[in-house]
Structure formats: C-alpha cells, structure tokens
ZAMARGU-4260 file (C-alpha; in steps of 0.2 Angstrom, whole numbers, plus 5000, padded with zeros to 4 digits):
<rodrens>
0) 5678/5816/5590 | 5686/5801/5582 | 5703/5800/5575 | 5705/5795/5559 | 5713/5777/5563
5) 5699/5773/5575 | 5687/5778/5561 | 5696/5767/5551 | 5697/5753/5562 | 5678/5754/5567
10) 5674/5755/5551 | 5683/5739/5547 | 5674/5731/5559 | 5658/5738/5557 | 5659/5735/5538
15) 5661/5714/5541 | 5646/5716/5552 | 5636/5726/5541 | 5640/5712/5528 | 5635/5699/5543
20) 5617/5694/5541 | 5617/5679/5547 | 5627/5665/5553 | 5627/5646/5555 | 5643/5637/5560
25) 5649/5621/5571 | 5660/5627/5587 | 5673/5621/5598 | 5675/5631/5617 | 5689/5631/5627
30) 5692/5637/5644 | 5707/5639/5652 | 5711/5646/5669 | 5723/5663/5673 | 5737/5650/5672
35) 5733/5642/5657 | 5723/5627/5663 | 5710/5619/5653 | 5696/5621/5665 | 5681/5616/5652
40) 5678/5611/5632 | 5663/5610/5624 | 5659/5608/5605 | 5641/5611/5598 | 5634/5620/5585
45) 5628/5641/5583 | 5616/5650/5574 | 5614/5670/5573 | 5602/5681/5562 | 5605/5699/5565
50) 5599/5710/5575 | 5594/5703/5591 | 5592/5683/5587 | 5607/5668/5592 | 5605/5652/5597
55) 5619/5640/5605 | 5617/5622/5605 | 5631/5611/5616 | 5632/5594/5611 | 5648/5590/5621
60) 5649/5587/5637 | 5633/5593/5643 | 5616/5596/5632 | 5613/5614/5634 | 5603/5626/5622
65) 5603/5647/5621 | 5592/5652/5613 | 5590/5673/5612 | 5577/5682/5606 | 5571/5700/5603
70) 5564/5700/5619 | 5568/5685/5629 | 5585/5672/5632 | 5582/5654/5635 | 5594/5644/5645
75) 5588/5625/5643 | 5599/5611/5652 | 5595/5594/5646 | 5602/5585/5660 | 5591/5595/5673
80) 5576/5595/5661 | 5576/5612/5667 | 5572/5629/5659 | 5576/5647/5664 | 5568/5660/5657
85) 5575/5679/5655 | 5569/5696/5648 | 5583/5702/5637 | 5587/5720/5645 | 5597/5733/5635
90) 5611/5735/5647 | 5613/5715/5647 | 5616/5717/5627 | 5636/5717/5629 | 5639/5703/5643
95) 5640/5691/5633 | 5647/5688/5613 | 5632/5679/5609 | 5624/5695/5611 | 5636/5705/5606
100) 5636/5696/5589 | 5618/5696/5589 | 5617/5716/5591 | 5617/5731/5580 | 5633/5738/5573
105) 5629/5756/5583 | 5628/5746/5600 | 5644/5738/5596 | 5651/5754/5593 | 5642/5762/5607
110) 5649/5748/5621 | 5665/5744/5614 | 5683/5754/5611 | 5689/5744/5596 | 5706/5743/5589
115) 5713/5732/5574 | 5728/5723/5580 | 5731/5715/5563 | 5722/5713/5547 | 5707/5705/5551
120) 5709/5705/5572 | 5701/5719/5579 | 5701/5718/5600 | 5686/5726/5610 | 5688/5732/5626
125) 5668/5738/5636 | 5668/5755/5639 | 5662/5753/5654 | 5672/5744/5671 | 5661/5734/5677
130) 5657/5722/5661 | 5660/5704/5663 | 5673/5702/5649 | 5690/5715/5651 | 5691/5712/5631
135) 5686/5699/5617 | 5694/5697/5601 | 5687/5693/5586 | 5695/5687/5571 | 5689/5684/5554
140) 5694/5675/5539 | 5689/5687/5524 | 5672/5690/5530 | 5669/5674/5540 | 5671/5675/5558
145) 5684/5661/5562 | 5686/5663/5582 | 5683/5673/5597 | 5693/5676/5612 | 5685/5682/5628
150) 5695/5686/5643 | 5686/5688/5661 | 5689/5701/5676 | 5699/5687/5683 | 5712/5684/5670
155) 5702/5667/5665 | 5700/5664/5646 | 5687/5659/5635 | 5693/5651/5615 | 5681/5649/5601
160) 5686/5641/5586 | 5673/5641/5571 | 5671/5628/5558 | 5658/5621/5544 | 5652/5640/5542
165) 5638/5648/5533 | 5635/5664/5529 | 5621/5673/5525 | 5609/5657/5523 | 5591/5657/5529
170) 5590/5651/5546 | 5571/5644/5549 | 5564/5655/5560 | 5559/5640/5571 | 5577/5638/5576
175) 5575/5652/5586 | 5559/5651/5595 | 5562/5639/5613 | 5545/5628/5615 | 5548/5619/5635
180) 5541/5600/5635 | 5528/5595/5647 | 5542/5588/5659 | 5555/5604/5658 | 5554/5615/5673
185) 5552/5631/5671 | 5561/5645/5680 | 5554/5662/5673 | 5562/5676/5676 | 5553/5686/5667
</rodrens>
C-alpha cells in the first residue's frame, strides 16, 4: 500500500506524463566521469510520441540516429554506414531514458521508486539492482521536460539539457520509421 506522499509524488509525476503526448526538442549531453570529467558531449535533436515511439538524432560529434519503435530500436552510425537492428523486449523498457520516456505511465510506476525532491524534480531510482542507471532525474519547467540526469552503476553521469521545445505537435509518422540505404550494413538482431 502507498503512502499518501508517494501517492502524491507519483501522481505528480504521472500527471506531467499523462499530459505528455508528444515531444520535439533540440538536446545538448554531457558525460562526465565518477570524478567529474567530461568524458563525451554531443548535441542533436529528439523526438518522442507516446507510448512506445522516440527517435534521437546526434549531430555533433558523430552522426548517429535511434530510432525506437513499437517493436523494434534502430542504432544507425553514419560514419560506419552501419545499422543494427533490435527487437524492443519488455524488460529492456527501463535501460535506457529514451525508453523510459517513451513508455506508459503504469511501467514507469511499475520500474521505478519515485520521489519529488523539489517542485518540479522528481528522482527515480529502478526497482530492481541490476538496471543500468542507479537513478535519473527528471526535471520540468511547468510541463516541459527541461533536463535529465542519469547516473550509472559506476558513479559515471549522464546530463541533458533541453532546448527549442515542442509539445504536443504532430510528429510525421515518418520520423519514426528507420529505412537502411543500399550501402548501410545491416546487423539484425532481430
């Protein structure tokens, strides 16, 4: 049984999501090592029409495109002019944000512990060990996600800041569907 602040704060959360249809914004990631050095930054630009559909384009360093389905996840390198291919499993929902954002509000509440630190911050930690991420936090500005924090099992953290944000705009359904060229490789892992 819930306490009434957890109801509340799951509530909270659950109610920016529920208003979450869809998102489009322009984001800038930063890694940084346990110690706090910047191991990686890209910038590039998101897409996510809920449930089940994201797509993550990096512009800077690399070219890279995610692109997740219903059913499948696309991870396209430019560079390498190489594909790989993956069937989007259930259990494989909460490893990563962009799923996590993609998914519905019951398996965030079902995969998550959530707490509101402040208004507007809410820090989810897996309910289960073995989970990639120890916590990620989320903030929003009103209803607008603004950034996301991830940390690793290994004390190495993740930063993304969100600008140039749409809400709740048709997103072409095109922009979610990954077409290889005739000179991409392949990998299916299907």
């Amino acid at each position: 049984m819930l306490s009434s602040d957890v109801f509340a704060q799951n509530t909270a959360l659950s109610g920016k999501l529920t208003k979450l249809h869809s998102m489009q914004a322009h984001f800038s990631q930063t890694i940084h090592d346990a110690h706090g050095r910047v191991l990686d930054q890209s910038e590039g630009t998101m897409a996510l029409q809920r449930p089940g559909k994201f797509r993550w384009e990096t512009i800077k360093p690399h070219q890279q495109l995610v692109i997740v389905s219903e059913k499948v996840i696309w991870i396209y390198d430019k560079d390498l002019a190489q594909a790989v291919k993956q069937k989007r499993r259930s259990e494989n929902n909460s490893f990563s944000p962009a799923l996590l954002l993609s998914s519905t509000n019951q398996k965030i509440l079902e995969d998550f512990i959530i707490t509101e630190n402040k208004k507007n911050i809410f820090l989810l930690k897996p309910r289960k060990d073995r989970e990639l991420f120890k916590k990620i936090i989320l903030q929003f500005n009103q209803e607008a996600l603004q950034s996301m924090t991830m940390e690793d099992q290994l004390g190495q953290n993740t930063s993304v800041q969100f600008s140039n944000i749409k809400l709740n705009k048709p997103i072409p359904e095109q922009d979610f569907i990954f077409k290889p060229t005739h000179d991409t490789e392949v990998i299916d892992q299907t």
